[in-house]
TORRO-39943 format. One record per residue: x, y, z of N, C-alpha, C, O in turn; residue in one letter. Coordinates in steps of 0.05 Angstrom, whole numbers, padded with zeros to 5 digits, always signed. Layout:
# TORRO-39943
XYZXYZXYZXYZA;...
***
This chain:
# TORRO-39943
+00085-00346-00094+00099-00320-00096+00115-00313-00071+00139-00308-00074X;+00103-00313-00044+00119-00309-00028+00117-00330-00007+00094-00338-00008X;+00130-00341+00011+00136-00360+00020+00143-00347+00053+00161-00331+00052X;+00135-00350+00072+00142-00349+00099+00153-00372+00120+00140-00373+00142X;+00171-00389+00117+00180-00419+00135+00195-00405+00150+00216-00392+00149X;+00170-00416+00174+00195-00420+00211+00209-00400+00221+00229-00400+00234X;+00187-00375+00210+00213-00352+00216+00207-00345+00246+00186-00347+00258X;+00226-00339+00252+00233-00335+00291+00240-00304+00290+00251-00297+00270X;+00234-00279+00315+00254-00264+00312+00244-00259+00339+00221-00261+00348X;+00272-00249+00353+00279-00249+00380+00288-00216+00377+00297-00206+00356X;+00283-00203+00401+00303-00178+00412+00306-00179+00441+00293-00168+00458X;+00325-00197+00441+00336-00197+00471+00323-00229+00474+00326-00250+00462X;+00309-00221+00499+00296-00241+00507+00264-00241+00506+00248-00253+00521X;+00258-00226+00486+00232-00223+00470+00236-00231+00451+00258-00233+00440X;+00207-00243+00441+00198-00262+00415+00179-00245+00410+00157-00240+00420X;+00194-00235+00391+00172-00221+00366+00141-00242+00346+00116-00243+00342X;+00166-00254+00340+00160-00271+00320+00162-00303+00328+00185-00312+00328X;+00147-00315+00334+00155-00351+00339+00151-00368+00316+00128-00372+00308X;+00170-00378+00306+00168-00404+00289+00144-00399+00265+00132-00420+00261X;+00132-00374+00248+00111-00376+00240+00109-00382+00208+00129-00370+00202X;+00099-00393+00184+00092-00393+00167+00069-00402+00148+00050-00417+00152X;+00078-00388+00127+00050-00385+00112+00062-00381+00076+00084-00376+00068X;+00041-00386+00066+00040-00376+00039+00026-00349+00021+00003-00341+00029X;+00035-00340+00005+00012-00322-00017+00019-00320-00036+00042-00315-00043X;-00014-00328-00055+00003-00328-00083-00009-00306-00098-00024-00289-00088X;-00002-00307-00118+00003-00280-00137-00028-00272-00136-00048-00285-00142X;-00023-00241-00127-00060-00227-00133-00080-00242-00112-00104-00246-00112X;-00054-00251-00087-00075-00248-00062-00075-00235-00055-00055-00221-00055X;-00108-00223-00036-00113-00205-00023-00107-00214+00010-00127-00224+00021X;-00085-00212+00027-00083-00218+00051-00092-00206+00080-00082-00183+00079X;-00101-00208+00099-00109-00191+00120-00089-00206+00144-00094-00228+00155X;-00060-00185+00150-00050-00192+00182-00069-00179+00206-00066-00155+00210X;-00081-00187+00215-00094-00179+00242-00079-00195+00263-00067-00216+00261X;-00081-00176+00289-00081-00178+00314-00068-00156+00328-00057-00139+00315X;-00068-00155+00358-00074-00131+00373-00038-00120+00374-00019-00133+00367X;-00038-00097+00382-00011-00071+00384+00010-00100+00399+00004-00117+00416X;+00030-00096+00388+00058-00111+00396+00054-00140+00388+00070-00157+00397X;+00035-00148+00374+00033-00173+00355+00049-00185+00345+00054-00209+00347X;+00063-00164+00328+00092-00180+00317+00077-00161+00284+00095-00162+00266X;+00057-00150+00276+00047-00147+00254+00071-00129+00240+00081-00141+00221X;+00078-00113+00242+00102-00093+00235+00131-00111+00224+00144-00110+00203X;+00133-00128+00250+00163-00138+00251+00161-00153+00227+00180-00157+00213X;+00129-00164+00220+00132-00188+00200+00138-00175+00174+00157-00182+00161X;+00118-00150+00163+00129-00131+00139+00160-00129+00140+00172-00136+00120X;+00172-00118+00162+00193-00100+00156+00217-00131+00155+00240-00126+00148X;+00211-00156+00160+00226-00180+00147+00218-00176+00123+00237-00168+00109X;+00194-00178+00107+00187-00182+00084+00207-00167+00064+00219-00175+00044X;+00208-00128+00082+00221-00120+00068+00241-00114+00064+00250-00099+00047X;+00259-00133+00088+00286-00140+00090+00302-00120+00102+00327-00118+00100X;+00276-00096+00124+00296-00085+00134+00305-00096+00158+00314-00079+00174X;+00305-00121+00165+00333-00129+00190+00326-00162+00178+00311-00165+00159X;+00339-00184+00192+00336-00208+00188+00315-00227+00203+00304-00214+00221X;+00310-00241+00202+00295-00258+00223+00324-00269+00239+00347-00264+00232X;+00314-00288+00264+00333-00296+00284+00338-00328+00268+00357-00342+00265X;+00312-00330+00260+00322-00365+00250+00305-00368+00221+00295-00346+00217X;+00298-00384+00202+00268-00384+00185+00280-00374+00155+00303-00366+00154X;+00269-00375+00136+00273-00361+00110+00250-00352+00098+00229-00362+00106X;+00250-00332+00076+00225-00319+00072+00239-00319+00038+00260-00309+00030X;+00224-00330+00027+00223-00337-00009+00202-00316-00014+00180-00312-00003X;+00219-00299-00039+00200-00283-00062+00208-00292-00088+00229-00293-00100X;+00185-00298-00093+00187-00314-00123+00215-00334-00130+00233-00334-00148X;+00210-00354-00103+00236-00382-00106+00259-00375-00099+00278-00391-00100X;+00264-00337-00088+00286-00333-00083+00284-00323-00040+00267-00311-00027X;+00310-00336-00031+00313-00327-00003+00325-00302+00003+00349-00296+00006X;+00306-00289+00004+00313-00261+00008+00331-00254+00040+00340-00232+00047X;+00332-00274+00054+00347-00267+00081+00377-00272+00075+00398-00263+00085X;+00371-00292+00051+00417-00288+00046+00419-00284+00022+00431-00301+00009X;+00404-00247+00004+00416-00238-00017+00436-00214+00010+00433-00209+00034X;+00453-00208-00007+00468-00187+00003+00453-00168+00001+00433-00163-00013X;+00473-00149+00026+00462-00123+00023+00467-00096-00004+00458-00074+00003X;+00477-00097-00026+00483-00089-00039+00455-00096-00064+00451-00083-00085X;+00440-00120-00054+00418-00128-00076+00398-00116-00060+00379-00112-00075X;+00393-00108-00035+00372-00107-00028+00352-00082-00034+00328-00084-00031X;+00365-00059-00042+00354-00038-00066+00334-00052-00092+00313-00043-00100X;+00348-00075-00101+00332-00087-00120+00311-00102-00111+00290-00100-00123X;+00311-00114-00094+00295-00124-00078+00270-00111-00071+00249-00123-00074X;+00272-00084-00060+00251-00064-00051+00235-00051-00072+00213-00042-00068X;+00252-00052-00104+00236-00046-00127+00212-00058-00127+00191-00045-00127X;+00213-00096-00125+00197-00108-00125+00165-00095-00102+00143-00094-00112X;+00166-00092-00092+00153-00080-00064+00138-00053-00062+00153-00035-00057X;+00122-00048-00064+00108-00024-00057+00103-00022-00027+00092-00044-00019X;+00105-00007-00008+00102-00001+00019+00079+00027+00023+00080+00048+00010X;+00065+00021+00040+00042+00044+00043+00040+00045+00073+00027+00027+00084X;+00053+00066+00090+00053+00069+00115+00030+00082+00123+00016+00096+00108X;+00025+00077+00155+00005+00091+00168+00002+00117+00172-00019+00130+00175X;+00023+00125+00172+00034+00160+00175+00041+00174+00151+00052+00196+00155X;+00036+00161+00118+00034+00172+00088+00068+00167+00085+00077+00153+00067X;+00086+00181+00110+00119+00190+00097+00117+00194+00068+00126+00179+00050X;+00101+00222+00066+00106+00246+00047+00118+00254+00044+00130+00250+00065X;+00137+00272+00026+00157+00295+00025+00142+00327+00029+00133+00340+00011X;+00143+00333+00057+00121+00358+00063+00133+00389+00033+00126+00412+00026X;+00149+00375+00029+00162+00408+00011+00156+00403-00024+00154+00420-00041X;+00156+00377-00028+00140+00369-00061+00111+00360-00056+00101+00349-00036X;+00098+00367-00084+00080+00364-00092+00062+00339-00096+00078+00322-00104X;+00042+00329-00095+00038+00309-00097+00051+00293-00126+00061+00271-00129X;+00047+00312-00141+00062+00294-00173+00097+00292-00170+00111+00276-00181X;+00103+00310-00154+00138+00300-00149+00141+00278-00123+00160+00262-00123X;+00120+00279-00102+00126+00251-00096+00126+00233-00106+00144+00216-00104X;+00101+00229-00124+00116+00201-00139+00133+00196-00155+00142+00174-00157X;+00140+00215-00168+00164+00220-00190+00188+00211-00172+00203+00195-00183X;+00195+00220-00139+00219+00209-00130+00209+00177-00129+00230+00165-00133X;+00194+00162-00127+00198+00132-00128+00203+00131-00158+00216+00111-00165X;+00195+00147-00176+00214+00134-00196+00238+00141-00206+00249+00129-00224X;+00248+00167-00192+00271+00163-00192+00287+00140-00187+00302+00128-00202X;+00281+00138-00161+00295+00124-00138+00299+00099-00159+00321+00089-00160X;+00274+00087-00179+00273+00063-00191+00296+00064-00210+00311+00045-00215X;+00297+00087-00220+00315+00094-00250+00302+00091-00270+00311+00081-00291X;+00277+00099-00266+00254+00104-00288+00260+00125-00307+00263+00148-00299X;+00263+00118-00333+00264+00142-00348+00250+00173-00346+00225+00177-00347X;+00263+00185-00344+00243+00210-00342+00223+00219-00356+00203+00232-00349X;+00232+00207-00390+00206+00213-00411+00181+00195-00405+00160+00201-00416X;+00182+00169-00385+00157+00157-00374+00138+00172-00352+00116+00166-00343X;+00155+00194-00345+00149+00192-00313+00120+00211-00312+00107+00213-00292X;+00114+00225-00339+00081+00243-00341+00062+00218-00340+00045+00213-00324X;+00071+00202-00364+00046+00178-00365+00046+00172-00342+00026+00182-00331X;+00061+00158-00323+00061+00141-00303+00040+00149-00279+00019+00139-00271X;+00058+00176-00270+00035+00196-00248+00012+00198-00261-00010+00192-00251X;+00017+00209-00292-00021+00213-00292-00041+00191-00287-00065+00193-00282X;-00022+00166-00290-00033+00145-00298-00045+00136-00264-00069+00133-00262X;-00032+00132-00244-00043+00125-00218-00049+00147-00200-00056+00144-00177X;-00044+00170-00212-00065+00194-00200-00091+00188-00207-00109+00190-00190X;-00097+00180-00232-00121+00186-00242-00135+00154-00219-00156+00152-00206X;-00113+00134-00221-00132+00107-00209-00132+00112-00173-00137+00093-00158X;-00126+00134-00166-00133+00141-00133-00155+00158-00138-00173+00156-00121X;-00158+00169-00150-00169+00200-00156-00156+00225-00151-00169+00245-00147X;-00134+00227-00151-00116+00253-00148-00104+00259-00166-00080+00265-00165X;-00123+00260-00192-00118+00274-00212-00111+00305-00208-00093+00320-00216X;-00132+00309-00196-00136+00347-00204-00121+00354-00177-00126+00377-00169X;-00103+00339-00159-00101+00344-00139-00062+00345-00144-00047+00349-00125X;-00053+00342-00166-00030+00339-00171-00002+00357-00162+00022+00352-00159X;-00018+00378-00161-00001+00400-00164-00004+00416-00137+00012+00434-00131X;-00018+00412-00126-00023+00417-00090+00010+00397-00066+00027+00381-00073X;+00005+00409-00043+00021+00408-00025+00016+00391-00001-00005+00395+00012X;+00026+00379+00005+00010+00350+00017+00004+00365+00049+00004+00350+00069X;+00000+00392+00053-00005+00415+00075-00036+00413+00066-00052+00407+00084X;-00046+00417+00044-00060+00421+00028-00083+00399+00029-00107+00402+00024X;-00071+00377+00035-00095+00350+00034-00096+00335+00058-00078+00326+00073X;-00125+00334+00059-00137+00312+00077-00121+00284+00086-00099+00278+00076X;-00129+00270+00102-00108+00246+00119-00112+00229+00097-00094+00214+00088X;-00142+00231+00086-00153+00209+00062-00133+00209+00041-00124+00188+00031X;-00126+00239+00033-00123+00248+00010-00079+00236+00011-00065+00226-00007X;-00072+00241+00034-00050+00234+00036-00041+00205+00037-00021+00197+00026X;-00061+00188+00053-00050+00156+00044-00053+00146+00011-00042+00128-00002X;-00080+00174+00002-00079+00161-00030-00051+00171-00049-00044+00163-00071X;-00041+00187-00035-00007+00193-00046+00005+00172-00047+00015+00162-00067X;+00004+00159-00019+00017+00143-00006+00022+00116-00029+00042+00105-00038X;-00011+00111-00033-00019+00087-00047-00002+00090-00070+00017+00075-00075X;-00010+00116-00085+00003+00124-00125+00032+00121-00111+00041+00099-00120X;+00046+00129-00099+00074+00123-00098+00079+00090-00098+00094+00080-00115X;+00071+00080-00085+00073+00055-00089+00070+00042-00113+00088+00029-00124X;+00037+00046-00125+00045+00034-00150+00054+00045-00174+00053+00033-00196X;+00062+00068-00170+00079+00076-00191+00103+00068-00210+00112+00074-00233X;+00110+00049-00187+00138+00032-00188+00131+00000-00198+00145-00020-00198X;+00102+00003-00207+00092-00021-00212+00107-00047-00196+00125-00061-00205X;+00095-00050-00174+00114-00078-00156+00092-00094-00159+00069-00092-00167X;+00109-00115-00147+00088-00150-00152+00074-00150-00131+00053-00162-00129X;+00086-00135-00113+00071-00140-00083+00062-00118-00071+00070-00099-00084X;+00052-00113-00057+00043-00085-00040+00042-00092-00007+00025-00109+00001X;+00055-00082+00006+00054-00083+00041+00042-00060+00048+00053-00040+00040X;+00018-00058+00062+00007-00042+00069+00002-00044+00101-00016-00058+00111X;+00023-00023+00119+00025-00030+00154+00000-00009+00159+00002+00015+00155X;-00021-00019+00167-00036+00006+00185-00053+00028+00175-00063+00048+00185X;-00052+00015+00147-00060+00051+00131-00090+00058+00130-00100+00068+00111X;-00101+00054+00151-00133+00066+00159-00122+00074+00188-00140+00082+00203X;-00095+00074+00199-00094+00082+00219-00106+00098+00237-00114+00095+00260X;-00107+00122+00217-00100+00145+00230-00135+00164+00215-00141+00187+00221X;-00148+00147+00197-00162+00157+00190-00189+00150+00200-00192+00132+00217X;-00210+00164+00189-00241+00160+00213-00252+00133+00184-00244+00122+00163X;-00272+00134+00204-00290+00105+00181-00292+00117+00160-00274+00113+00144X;-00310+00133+00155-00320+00141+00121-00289+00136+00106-00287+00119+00088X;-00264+00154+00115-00239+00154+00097-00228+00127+00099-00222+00121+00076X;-00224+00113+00111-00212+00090+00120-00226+00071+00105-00214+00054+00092X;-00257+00075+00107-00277+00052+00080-00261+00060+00055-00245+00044+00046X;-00264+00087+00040-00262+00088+00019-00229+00073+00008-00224+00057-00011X;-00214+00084+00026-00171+00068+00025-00177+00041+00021-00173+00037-00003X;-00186+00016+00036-00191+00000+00026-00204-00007+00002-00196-00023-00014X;-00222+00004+00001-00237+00000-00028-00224+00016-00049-00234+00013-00072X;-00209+00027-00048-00184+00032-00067-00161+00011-00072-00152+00006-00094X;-00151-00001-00043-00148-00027-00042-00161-00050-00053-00147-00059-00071X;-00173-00059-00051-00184-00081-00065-00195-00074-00088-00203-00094-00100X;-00199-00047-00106-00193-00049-00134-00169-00055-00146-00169-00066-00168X;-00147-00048-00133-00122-00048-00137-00111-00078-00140-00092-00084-00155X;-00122-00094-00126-00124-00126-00124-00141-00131-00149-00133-00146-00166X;-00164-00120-00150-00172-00139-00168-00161-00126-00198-00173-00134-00218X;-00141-00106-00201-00123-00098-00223-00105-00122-00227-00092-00123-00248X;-00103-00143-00205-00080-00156-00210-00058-00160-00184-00051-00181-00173X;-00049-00133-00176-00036-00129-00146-00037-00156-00124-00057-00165-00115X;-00017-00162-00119-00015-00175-00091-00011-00156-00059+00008-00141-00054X;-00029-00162-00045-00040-00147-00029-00031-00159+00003-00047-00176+00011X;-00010-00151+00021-00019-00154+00045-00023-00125+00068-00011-00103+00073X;-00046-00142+00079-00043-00116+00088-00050-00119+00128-00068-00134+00137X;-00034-00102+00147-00031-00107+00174-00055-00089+00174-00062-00074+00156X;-00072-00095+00203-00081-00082+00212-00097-00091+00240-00100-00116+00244X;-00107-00074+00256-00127-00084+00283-00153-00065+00281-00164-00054+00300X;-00162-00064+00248-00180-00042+00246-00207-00071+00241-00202-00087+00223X;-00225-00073+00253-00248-00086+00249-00255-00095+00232-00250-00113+00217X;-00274-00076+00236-00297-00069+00209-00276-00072+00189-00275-00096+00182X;-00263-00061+00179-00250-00067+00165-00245-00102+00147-00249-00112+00124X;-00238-00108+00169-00238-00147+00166-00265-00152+00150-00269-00161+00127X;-00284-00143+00171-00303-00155+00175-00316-00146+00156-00333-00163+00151X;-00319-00115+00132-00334-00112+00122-00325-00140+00091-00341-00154+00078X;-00291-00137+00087-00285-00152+00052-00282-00185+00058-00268-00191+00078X;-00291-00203+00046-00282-00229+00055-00262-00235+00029-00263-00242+00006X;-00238-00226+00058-00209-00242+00042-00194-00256+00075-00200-00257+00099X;-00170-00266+00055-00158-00284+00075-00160-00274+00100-00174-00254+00101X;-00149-00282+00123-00140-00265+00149-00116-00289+00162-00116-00314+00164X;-00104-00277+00166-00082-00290+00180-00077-00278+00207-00071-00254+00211X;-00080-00295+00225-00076-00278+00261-00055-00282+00273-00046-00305+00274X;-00042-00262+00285-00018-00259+00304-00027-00258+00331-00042-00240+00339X;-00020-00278+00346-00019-00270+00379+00009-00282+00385+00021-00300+00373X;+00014-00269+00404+00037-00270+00423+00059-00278+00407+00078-00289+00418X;+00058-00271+00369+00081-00276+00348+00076-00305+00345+00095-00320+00343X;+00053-00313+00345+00052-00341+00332+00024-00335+00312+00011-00315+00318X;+00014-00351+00290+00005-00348+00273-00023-00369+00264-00022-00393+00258X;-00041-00358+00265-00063-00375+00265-00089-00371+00243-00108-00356+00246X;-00085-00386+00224-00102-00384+00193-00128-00381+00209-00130-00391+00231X;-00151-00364+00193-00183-00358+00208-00192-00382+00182-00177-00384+00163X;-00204-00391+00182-00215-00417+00160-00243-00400+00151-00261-00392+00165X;-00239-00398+00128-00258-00382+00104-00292-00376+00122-00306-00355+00121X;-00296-00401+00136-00322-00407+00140-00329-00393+00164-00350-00381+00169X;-00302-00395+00184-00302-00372+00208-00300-00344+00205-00310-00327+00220X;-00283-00340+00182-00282-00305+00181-00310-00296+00175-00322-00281+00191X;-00321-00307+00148-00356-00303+00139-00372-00304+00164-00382-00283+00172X;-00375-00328+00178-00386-00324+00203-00384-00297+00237-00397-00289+00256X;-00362-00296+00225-00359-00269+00241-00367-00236+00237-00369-00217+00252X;-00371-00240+00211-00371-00214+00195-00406-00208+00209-00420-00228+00209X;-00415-00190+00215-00438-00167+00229-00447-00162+00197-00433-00158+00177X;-00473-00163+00200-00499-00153+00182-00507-00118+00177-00517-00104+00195X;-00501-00111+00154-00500-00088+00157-00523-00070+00174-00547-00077+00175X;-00514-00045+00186-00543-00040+00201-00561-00030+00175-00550-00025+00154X;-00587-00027+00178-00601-00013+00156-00605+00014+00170-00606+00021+00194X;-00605+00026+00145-00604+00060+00156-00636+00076+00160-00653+00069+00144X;-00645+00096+00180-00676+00103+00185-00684+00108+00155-00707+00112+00150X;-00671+00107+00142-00700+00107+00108-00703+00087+00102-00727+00084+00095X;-00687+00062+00102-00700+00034+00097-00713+00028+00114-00729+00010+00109X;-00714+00038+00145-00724+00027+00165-00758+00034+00161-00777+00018+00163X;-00756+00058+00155-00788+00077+00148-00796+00065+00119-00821+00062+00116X;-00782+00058+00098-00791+00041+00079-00806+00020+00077-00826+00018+00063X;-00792-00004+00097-00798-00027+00100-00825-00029+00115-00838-00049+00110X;-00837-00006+00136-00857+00000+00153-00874+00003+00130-00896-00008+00130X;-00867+00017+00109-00894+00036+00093-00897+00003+00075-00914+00000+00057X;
***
């Protein structure tokens, strides 16, 4: 499905990006890790073709997306669902008119556009939350906007930069695990992050960035790394009795 060869990207005399590639295929679940100025960002925002790489090509579904024109690249971004760390809400619509503008934006018929919202309100849980003001909701409650806008537009892929960023553990568990239902709906999934536990609680791929070079974790090392859940003082007082 998507294809990453040799891509390079330079600003100035910084290397973002060195020589890196990889594969994912359809209805993988991906994990970019590694630490702040990694290159994790630069690699999405190639994916999603907002600037070019310096050298390299990046294939979505057999096609080179670094030499469609800029006039296709609207079509391009249909394909794509994006879920930022900071929601980029519309603070003055509602939760059910933000997603309605991604389907504007798509050229979605308007007589679809009740089923659609009801339809991935209901799979975040912001059903009953539709008609509220994104003033109105939790950090949780706003990346799950974040999420329904995305797949509203039903894309093949989903880029997800950071989106436990900004939230505490309990909300940040549950976003992922909204995530990886969403995968196992079908969804192709990557997603950046330098959140841990996170990694460490789902065993899916991980792909690592240091210094913009790229290093596969091998199935057997990620499992090996992953921490034993703690048991909580009632199992602890259980297991005593």
């Amino acid at each position: 499905m998507l294809k990453v060869n040799n891509i390079s990207k330079s600003y100035g005399r910084i290397k973002a990006l060195d020589d890196i590639s990889f594969e994912v295929g359809k209805g993988d679940f991906v994990f970019i890790i590694g630490p702040s100025g990694a290159g994790k960002t630069t690699l999405l925002n190639l994916i999603l073709r907002k600037f070019l790489p310096t050298k390299g090509e990046i294939l979505l579904d057999g096609e080179d997306i670094t030499q469609i024109p800029d006039s296709e690249i609207p079509q391009l971004r249909q394909k794509i669902g994006v879920v930022f760390q900071d929601f980029k809400v519309l603070p003055q619509r509602t939760v059910r008119e933000n997603v309605e503008v991604a389907l504007a934006v798509k050229g979605v018929s308007e007589d679809e556009w009740q089923k659609r919202v009801d339809q991935v309100l209901e799979l975040v849980g912001l059903r009953d939350r539709a008609d509220l003001f994104p003033s109105q909701l939790s950090g949780g409650e706003l990346q799950r906007v974040s999420l329904a806008r995305a797949l509203a537009v039903d894309p093949d892929i989903i880029l997800a930069d950071e989106p436990t960023g900004n939230l505490d553990w309990e909300t940040a568990d549950e976003i992922v695990e909204l995530f990886e239902k969403v995968n196992k709906d079908g969804k192709t999934i990557i997603m950046a992050t330098h959140h841990k536990a996170i990694v460490d609680k789902l065993d899916k791929r991980i792909i690592e960035l240091k210094k913009g070079k790229t290093e596969e974790l091998p199935e057997t090392e990620t499992k090996g790394k992953k921490k034993k859940k703690k048991k909580s003082k009632k199992e602890k007082e259980e297991e005593k009795e």
